[in-house]
KOLGU-4560 file (N, C-alpha, C; in nm, 3 decimals, padded with zeros to 5 digits):
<recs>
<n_xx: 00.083 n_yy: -00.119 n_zz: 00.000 ca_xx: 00.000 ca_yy: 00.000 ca_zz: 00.000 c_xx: 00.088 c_yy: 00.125 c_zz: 00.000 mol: A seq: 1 type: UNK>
<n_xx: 00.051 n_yy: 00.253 n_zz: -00.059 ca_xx: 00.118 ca_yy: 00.358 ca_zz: -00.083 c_xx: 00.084 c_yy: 00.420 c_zz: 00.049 mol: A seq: 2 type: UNK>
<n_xx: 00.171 n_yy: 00.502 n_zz: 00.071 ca_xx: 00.177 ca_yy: 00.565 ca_zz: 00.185 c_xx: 00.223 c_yy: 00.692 c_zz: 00.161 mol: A seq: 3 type: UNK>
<n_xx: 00.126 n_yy: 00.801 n_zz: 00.197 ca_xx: 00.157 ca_yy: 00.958 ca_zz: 00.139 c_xx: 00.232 c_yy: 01.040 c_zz: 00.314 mol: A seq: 4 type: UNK>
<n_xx: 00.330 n_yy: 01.035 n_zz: 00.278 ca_xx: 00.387 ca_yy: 01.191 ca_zz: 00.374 c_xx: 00.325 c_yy: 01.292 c_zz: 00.367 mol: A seq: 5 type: UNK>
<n_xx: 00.307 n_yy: 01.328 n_zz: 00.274 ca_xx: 00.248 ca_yy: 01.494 ca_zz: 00.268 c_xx: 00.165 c_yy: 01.517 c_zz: 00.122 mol: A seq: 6 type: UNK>
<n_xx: 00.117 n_yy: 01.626 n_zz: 00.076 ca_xx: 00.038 ca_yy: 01.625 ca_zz: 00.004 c_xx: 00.112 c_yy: 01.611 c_zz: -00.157 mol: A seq: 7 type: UNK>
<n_xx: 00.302 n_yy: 01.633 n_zz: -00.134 ca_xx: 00.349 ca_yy: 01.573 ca_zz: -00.257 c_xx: 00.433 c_yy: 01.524 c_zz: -00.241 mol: A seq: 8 type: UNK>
<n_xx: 00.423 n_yy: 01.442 n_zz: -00.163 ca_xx: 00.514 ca_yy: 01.310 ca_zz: -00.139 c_xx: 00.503 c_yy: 01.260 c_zz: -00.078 mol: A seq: 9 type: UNK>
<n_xx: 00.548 n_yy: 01.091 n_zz: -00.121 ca_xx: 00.506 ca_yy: 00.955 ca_zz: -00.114 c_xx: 00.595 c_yy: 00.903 c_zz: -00.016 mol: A seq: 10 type: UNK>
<n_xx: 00.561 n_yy: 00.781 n_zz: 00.080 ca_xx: 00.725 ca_yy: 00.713 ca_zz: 00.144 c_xx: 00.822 c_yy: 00.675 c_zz: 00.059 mol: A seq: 11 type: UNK>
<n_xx: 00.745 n_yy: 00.589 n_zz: -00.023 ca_xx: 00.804 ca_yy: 00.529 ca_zz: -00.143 c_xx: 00.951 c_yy: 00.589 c_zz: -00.176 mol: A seq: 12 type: UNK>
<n_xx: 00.955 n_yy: 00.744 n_zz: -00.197 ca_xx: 01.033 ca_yy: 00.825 ca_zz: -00.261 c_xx: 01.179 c_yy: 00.798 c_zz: -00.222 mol: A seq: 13 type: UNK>
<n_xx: 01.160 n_yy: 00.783 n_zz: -00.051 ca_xx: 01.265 ca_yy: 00.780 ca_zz: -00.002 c_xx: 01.319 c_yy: 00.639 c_zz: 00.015 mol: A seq: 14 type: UNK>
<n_xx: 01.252 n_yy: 00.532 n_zz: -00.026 ca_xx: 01.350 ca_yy: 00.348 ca_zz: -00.074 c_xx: 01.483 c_yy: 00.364 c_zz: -00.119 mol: A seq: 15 type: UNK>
<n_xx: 01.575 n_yy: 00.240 n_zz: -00.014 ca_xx: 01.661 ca_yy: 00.228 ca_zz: -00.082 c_xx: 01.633 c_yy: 00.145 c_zz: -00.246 mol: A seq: 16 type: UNK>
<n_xx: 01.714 n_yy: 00.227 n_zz: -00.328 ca_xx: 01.701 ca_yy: 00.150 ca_zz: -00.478 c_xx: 01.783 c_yy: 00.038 c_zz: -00.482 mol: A seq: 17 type: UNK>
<n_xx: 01.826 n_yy: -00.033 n_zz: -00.411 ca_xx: 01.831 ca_yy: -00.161 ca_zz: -00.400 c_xx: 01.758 c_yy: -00.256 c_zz: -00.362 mol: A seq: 18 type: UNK>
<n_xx: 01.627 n_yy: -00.223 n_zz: -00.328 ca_xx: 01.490 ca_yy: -00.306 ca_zz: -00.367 c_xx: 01.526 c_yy: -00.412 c_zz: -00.223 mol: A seq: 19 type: UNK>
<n_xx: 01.598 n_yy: -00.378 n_zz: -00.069 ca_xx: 01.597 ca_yy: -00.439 ca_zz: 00.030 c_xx: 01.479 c_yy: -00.420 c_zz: 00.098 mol: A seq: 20 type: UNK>
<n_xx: 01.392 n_yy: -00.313 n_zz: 00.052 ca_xx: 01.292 ca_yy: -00.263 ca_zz: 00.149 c_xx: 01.304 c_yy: -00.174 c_zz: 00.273 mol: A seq: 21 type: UNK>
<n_xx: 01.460 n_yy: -00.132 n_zz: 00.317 ca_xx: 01.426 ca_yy: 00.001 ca_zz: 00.381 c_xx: 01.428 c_yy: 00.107 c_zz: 00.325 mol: A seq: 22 type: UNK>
<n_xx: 01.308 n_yy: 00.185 n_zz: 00.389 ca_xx: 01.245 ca_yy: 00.308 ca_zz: 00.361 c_xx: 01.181 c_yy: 00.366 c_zz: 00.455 mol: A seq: 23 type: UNK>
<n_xx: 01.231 n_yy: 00.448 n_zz: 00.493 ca_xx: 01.256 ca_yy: 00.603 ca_zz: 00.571 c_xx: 01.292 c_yy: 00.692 c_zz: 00.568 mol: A seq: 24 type: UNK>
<n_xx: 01.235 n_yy: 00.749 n_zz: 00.645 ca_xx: 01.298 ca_yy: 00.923 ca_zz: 00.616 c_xx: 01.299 c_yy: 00.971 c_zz: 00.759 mol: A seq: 25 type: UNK>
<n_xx: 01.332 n_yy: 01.057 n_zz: 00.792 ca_xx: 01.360 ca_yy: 01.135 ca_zz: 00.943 c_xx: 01.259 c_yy: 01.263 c_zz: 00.908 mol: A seq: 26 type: UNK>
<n_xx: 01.144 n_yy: 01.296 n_zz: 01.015 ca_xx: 01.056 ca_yy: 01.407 ca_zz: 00.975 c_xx: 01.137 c_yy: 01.501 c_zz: 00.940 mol: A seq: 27 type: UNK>
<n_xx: 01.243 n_yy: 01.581 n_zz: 01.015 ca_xx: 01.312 ca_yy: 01.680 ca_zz: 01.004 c_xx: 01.362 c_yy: 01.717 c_zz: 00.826 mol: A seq: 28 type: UNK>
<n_xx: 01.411 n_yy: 01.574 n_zz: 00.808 ca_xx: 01.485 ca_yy: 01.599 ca_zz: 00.605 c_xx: 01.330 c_yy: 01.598 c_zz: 00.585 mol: A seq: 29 type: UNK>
<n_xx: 01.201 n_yy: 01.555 n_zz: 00.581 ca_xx: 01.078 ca_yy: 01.561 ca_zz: 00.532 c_xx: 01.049 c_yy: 01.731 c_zz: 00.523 mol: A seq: 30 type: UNK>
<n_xx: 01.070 n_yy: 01.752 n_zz: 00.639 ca_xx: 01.010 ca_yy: 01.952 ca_zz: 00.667 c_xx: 01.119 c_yy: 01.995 c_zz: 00.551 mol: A seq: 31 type: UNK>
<n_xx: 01.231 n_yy: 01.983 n_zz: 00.543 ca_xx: 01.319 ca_yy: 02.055 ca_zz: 00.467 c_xx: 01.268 c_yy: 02.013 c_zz: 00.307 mol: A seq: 32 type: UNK>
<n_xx: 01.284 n_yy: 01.888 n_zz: 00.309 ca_xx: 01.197 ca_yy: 01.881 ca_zz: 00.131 c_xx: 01.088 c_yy: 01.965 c_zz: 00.116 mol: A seq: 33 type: UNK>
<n_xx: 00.997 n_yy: 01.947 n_zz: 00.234 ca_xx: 00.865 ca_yy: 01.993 ca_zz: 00.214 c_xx: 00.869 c_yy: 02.214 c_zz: 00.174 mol: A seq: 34 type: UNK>
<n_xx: 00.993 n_yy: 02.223 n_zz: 00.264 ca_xx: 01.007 ca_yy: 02.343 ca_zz: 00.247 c_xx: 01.073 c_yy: 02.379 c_zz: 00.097 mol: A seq: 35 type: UNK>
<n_xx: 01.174 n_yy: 02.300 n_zz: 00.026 ca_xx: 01.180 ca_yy: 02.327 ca_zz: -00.081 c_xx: 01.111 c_yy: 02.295 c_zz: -00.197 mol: A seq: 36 type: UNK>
<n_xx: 01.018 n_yy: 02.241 n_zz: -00.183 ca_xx: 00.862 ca_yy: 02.257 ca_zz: -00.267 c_xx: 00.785 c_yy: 02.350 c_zz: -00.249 mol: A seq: 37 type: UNK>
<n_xx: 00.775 n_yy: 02.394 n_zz: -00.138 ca_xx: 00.699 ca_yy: 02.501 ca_zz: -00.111 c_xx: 00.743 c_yy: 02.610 c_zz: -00.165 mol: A seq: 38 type: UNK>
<n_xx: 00.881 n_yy: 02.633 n_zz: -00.146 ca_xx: 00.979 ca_yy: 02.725 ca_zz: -00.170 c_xx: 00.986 c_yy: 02.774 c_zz: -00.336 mol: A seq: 39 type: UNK>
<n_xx: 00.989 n_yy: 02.646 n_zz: -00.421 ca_xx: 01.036 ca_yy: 02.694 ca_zz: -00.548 c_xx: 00.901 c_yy: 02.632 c_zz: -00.609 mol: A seq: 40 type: UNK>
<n_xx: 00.824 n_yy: 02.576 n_zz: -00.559 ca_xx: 00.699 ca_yy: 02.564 ca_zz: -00.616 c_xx: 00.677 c_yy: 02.445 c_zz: -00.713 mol: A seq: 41 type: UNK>
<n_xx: 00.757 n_yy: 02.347 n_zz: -00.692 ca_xx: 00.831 ca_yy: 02.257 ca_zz: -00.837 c_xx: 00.835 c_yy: 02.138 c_zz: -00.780 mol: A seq: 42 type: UNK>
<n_xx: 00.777 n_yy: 02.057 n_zz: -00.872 ca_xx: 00.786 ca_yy: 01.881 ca_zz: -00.802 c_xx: 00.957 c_yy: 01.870 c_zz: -00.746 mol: A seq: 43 type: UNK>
<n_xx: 00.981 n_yy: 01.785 n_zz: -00.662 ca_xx: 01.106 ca_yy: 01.794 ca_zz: -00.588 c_xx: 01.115 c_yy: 01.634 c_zz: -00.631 mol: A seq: 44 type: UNK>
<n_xx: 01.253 n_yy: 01.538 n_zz: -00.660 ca_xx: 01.247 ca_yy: 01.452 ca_zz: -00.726 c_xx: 01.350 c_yy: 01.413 c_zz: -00.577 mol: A seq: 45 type: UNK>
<n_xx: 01.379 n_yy: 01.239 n_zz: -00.547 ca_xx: 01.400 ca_yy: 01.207 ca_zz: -00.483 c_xx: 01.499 c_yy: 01.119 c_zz: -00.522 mol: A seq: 46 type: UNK>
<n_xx: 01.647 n_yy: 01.157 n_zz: -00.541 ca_xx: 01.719 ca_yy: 01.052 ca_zz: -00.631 c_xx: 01.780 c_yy: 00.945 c_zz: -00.544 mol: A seq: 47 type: UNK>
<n_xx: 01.833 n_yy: 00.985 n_zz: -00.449 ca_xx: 01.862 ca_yy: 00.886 ca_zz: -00.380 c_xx: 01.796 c_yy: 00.894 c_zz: -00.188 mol: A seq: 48 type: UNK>
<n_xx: 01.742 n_yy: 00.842 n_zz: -00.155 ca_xx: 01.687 ca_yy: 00.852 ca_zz: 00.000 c_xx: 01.792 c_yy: 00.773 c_zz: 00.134 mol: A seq: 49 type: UNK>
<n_xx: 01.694 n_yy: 00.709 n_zz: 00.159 ca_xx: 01.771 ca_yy: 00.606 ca_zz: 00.260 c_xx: 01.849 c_yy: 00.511 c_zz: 00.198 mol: A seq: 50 type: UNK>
<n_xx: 01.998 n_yy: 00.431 n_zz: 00.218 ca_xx: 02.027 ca_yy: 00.321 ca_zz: 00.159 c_xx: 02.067 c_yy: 00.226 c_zz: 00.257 mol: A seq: 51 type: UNK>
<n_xx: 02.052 n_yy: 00.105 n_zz: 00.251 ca_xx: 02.096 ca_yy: 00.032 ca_zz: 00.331 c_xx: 02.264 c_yy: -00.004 c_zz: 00.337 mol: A seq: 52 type: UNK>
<n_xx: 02.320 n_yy: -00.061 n_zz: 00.404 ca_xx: 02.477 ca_yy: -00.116 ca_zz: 00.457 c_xx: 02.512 c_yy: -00.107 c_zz: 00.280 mol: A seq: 53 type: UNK>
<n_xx: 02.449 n_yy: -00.200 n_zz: 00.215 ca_xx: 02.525 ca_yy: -00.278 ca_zz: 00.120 c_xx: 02.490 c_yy: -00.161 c_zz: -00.044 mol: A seq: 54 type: UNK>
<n_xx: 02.396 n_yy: -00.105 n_zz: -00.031 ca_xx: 02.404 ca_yy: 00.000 ca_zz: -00.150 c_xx: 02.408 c_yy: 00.079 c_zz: -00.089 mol: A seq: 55 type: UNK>
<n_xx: 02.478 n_yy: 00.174 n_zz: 00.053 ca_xx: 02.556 ca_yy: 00.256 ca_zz: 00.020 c_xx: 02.702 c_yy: 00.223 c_zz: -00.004 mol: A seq: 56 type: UNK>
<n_xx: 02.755 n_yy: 00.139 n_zz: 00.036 ca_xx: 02.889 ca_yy: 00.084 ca_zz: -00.001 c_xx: 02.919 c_yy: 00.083 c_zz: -00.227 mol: A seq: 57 type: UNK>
<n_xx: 02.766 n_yy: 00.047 n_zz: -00.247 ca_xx: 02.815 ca_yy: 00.057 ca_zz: -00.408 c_xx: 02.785 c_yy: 00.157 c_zz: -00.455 mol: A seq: 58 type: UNK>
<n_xx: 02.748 n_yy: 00.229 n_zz: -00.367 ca_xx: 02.692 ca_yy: 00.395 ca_zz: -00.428 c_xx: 02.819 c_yy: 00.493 c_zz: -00.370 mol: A seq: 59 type: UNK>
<n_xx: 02.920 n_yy: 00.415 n_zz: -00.341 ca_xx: 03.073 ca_yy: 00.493 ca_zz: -00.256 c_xx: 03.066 c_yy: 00.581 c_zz: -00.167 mol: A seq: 60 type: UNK>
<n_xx: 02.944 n_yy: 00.581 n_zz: -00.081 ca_xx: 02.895 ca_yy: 00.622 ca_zz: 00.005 c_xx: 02.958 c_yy: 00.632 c_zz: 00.184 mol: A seq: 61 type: UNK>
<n_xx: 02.996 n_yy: 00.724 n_zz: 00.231 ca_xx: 03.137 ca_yy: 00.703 ca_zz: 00.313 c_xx: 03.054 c_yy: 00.609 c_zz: 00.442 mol: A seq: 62 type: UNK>
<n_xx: 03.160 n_yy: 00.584 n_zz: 00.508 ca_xx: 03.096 ca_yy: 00.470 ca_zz: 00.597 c_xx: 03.006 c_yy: 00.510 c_zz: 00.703 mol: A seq: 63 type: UNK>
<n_xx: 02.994 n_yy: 00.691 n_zz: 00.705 ca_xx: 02.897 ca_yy: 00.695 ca_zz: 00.856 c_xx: 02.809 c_yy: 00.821 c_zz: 00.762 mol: A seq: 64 type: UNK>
<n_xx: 02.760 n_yy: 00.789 n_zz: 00.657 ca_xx: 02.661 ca_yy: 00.854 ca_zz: 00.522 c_xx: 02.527 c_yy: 00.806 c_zz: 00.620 mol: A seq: 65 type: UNK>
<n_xx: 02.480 n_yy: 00.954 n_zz: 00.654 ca_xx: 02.343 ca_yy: 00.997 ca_zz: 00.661 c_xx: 02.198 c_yy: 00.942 c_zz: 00.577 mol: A seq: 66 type: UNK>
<n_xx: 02.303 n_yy: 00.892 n_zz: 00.460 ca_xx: 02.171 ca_yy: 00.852 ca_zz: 00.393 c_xx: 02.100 c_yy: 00.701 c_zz: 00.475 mol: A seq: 67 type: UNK>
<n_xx: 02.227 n_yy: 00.646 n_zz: 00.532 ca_xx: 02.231 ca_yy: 00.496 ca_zz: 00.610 c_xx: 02.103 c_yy: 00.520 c_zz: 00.701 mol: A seq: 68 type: UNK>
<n_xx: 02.105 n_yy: 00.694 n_zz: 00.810 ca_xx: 02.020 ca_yy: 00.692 ca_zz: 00.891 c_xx: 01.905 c_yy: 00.732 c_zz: 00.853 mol: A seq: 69 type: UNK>
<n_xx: 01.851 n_yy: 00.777 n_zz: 00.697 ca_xx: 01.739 ca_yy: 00.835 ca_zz: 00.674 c_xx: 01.716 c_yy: 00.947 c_zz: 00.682 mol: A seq: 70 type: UNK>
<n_xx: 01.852 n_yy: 01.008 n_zz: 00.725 ca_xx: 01.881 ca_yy: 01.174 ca_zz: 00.705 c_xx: 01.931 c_yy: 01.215 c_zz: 00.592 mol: A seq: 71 type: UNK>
<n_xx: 01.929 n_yy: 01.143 n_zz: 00.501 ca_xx: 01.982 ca_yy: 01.240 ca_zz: 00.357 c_xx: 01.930 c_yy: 01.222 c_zz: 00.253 mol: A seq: 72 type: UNK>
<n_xx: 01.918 n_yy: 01.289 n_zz: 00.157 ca_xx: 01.884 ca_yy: 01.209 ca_zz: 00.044 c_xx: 01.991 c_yy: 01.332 c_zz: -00.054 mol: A seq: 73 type: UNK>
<n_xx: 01.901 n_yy: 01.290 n_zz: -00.189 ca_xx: 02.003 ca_yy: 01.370 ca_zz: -00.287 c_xx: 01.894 c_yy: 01.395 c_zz: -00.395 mol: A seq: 74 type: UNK>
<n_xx: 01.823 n_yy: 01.504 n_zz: -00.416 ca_xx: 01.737 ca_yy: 01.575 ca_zz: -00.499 c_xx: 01.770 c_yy: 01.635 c_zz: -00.623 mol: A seq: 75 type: UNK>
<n_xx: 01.658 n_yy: 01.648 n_zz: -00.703 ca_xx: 01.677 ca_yy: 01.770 ca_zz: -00.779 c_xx: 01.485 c_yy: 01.816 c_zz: -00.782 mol: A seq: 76 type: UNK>
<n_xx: 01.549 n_yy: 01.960 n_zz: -00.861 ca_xx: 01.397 ca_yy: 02.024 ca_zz: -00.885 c_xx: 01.370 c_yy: 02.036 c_zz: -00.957 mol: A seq: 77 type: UNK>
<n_xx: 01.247 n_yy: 02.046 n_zz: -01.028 ca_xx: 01.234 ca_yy: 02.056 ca_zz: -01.183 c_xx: 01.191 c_yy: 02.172 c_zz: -01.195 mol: A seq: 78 type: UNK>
<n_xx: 01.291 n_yy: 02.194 n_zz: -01.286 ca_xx: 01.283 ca_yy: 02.353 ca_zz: -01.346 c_xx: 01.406 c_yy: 02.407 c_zz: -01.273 mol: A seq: 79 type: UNK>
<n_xx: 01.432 n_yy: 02.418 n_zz: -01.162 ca_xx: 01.511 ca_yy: 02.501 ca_zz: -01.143 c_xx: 01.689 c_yy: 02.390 c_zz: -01.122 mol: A seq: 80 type: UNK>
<n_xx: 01.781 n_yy: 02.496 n_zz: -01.163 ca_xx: 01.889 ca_yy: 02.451 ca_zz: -01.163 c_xx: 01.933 c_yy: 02.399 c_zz: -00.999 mol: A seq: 81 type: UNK>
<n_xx: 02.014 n_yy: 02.275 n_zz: -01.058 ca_xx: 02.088 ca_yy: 02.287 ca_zz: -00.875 c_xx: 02.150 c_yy: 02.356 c_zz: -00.760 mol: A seq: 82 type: UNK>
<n_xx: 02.239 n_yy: 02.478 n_zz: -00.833 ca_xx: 02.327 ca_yy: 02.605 ca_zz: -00.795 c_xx: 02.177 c_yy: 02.687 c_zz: -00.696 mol: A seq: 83 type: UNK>
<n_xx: 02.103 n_yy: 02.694 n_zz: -00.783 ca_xx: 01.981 ca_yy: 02.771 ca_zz: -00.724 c_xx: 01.921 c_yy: 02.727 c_zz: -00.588 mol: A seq: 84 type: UNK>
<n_xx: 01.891 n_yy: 02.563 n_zz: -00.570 ca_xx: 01.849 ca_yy: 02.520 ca_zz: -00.481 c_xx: 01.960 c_yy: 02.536 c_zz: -00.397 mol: A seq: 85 type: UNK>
<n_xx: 02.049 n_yy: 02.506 n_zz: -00.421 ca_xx: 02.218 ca_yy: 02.514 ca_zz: -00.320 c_xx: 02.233 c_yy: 02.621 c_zz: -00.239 mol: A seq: 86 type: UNK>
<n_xx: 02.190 n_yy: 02.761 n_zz: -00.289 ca_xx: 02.215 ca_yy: 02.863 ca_zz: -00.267 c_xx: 02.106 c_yy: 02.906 c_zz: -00.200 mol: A seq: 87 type: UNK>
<n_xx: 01.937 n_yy: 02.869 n_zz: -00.196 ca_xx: 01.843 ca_yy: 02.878 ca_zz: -00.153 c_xx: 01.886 c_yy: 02.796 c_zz: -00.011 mol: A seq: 88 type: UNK>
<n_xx: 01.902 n_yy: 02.708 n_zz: 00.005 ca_xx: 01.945 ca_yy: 02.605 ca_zz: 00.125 c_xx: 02.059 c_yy: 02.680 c_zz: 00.188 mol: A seq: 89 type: UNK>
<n_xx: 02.138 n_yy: 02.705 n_zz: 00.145 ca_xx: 02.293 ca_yy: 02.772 ca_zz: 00.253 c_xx: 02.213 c_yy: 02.873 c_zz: 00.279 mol: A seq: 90 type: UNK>
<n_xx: 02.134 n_yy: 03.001 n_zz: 00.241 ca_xx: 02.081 ca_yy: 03.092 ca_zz: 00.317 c_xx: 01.986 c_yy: 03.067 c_zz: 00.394 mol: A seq: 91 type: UNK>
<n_xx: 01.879 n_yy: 03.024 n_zz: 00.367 ca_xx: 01.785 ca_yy: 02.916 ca_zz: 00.487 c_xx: 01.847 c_yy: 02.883 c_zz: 00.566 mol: A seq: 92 type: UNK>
<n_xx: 01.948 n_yy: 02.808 n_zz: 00.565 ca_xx: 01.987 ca_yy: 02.692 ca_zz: 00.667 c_xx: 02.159 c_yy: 02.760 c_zz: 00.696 mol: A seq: 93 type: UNK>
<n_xx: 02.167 n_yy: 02.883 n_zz: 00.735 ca_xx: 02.302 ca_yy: 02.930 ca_zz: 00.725 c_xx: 02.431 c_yy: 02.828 c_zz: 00.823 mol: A seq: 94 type: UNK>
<n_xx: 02.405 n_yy: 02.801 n_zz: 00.932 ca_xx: 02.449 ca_yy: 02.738 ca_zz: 01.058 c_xx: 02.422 c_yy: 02.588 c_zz: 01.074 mol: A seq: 95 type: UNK>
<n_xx: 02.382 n_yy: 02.564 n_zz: 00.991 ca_xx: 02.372 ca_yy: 02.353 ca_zz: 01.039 c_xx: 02.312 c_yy: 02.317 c_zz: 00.902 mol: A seq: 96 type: UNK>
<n_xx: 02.277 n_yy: 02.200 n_zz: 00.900 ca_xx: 02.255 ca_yy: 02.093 ca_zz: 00.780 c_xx: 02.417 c_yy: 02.055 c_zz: 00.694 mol: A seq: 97 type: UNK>
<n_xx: 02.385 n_yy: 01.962 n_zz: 00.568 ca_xx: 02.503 ca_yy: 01.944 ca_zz: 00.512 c_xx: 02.458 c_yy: 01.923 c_zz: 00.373 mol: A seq: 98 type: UNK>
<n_xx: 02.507 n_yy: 02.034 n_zz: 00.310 ca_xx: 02.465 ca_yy: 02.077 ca_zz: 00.170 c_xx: 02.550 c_yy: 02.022 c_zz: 00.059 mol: A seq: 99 type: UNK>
<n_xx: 02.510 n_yy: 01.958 n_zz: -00.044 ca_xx: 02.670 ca_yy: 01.962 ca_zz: -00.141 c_xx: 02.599 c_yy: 02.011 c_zz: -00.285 mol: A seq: 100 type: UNK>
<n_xx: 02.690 n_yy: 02.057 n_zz: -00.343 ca_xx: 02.617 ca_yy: 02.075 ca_zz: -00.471 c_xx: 02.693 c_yy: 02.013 c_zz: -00.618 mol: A seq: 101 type: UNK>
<n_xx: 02.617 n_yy: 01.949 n_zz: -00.643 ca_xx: 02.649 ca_yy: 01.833 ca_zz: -00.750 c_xx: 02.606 c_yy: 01.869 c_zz: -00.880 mol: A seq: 102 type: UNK>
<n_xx: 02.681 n_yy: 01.841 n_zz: -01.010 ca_xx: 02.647 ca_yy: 01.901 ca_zz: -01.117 c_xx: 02.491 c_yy: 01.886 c_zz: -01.186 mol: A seq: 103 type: UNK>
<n_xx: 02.426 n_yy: 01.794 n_zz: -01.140 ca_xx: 02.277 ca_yy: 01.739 ca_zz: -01.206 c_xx: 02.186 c_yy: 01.755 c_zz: -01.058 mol: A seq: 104 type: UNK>
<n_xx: 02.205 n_yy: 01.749 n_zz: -00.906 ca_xx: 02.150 ca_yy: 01.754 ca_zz: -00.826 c_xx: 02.195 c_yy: 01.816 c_zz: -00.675 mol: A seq: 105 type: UNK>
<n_xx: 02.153 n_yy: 01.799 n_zz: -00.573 ca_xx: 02.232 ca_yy: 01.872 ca_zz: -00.427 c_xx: 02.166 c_yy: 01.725 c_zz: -00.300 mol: A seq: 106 type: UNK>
<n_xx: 02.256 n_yy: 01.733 n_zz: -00.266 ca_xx: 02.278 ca_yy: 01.633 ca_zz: -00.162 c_xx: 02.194 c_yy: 01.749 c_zz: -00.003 mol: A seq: 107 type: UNK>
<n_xx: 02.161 n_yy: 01.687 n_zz: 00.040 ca_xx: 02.096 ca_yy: 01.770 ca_zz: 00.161 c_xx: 02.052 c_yy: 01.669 c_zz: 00.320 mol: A seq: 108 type: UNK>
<n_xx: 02.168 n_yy: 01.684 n_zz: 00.405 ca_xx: 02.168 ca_yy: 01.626 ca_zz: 00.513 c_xx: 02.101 c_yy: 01.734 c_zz: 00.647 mol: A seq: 109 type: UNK>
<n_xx: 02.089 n_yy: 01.662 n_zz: 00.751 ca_xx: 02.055 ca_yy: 01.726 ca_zz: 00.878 c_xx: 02.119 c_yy: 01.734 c_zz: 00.995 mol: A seq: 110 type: UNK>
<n_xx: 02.309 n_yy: 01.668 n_zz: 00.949 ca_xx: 02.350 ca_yy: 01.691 ca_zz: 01.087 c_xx: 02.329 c_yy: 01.829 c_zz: 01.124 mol: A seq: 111 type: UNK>
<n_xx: 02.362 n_yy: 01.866 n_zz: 01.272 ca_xx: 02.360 ca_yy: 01.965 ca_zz: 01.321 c_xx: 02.457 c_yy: 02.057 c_zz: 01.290 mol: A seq: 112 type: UNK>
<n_xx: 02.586 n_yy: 02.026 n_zz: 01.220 ca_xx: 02.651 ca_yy: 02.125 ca_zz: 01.237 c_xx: 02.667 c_yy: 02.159 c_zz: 01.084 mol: A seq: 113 type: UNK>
<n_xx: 02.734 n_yy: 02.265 n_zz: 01.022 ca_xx: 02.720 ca_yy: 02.278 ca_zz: 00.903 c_xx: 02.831 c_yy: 02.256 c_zz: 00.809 mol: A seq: 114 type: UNK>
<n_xx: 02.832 n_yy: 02.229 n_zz: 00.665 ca_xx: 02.879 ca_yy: 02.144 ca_zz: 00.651 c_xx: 02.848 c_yy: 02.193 c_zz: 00.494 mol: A seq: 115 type: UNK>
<n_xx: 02.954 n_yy: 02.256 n_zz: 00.429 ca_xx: 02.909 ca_yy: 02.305 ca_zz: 00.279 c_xx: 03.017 c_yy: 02.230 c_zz: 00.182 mol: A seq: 116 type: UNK>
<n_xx: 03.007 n_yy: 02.163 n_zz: 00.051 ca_xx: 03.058 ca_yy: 02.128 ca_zz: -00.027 c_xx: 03.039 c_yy: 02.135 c_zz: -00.166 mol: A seq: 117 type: UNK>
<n_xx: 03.109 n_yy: 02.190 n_zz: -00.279 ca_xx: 03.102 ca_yy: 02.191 ca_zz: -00.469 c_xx: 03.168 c_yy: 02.116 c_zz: -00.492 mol: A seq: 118 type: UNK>
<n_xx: 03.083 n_yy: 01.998 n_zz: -00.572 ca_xx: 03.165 ca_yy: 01.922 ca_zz: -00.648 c_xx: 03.158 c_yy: 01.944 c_zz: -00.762 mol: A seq: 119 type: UNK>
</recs>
């Protein structure tokens, strides 16, 4: 059965794509997606969510990756470029989260402390 988070988005979104069946998310990365939908007004796409032990290891995923706890995922927006969302997020979130900005998408974590990266 589908299971809706919010009015545009699904649990689903956040599966590891290695088809193990965990899937989660941490409310907190939920409010922050939810805020950058709200924000830029634009379906928010969910490329990578939670992964388990063994696809984050093939996704080169470092060994204590947020995505493991359901705190990260790695988005894009449609329509708007990644630089944009990147730059929307470091001013929002000036002092904590962990931002990266990737040439096709932006990585967006919730540790507490902050944490900026261009790849």
């Amino acid at each position: 059965m589908k299971r809706k988070l919010h009015k545009n988005f699904w649990r689903s979104e956040w599966a590891c794509k290695c088809g193990c069946g965990f899937n989660a998310v941490d409310p907190e990365l939920l409010a922050v997606d939810i805020d950058i939908r709200e924000h830029f007004g634009e379906r928010v796409t969910i490329n990578s969510g939670c992964r388990c032990e063994k696809h984050n290891e093939a996704e080169g995923g470092a060994d204590d990756s947020y995505h493991k706890k359901a705190q990260a995922n790695d988005i894009e927006v449609e329509n708007i470029r990644p630089r944009q969302v990147y730059e929307y997020l470091c001013k929002k979130y000036p002092n904590t989260y962990g931002i990266a900005l990737y040439n096709t998408f932006v990585h967006v974590d919730i540790r507490l402390r902050r944490w900026r990266k261009i790849y």
